[in-house]
C-alpha positions in Angstrom: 55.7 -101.0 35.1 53.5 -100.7 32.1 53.5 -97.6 29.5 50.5 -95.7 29.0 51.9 -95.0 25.5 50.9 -98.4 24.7 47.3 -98.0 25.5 47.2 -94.4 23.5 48.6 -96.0 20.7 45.8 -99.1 20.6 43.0 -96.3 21.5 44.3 -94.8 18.4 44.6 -97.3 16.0 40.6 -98.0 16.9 39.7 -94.3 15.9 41.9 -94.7 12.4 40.2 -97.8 11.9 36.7 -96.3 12.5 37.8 -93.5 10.7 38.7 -95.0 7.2 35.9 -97.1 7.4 33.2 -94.4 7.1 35.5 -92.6 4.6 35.7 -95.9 2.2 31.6 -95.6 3.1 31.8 -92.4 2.4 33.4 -92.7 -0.8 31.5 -95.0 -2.0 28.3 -93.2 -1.3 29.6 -90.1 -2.8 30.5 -92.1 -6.0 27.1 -93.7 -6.9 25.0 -91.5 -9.4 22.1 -89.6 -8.0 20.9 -86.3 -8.2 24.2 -84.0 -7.6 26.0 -86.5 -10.3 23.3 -85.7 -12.9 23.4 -81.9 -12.0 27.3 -81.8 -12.7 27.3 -84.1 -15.7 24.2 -81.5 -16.7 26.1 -78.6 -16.6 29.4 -80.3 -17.7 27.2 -80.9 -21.1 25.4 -77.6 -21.7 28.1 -75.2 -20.4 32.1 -77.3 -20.3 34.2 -78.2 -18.1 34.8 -75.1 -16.2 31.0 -75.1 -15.5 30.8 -78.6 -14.7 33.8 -78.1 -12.1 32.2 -74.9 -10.5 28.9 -77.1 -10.1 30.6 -79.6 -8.1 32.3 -76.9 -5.8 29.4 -75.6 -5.3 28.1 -79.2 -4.4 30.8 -80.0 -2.3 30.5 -76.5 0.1 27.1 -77.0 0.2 27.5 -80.4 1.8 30.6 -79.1 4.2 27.9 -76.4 5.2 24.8 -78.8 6.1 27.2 -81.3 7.3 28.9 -78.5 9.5 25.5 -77.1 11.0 24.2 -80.9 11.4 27.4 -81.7 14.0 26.5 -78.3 15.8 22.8 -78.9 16.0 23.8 -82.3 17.2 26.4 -80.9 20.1 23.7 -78.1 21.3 21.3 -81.3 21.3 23.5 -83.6 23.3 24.5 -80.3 25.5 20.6 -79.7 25.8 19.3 -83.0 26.7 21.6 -84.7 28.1 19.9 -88.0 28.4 19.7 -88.4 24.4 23.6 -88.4 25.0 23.7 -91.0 27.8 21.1 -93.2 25.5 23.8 -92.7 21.8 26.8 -93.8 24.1 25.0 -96.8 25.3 23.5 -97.6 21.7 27.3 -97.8 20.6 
């Protein structure tokens, strides 16, 4: 008699695997200069470290928040039209 545990445990390495590799992504993404590097590196000039630390919060919630209401709009989407689902799943 096999263990399901076994299978749980496989299904879960996969997700950890997918997982790290967006965040390595990710991170790399995050770390290239562009236009929220130069506003922080801005303000860290002109107004110190304090200011240049509350930038990047500010940064950083921002993205949470877009990145937040993107998943939702995505879910009502998916919930709405449930074809667009069916047609992401089979995409892979």
């Amino acid at each position: 008699m096999e263990s399901t545990a076994f299978l749980a445990i496989d299904w879960l390495h996969g997700d950890l695997a997918i997982a790290a590799f967006i965040a390595g992504v990710w991170t790399v993404t995050v770390l290239s200069p562009g236009p929220n590097l130069l506003a922080t590196l801005h303000t860290t000039a002109r107004g110190g470290a304090r200011a240049g630390v509350t930038t990047a919060a500010g940064i950083g919630l921002g993205t949470a928040i877009w990145s937040g209401l993107s998943l939702a709009g995505l879910a009502v989407l998916f919930e709405t039209v449930t074809w667009a689902y069916t047609v992401v799943k089979l995409a892979g």
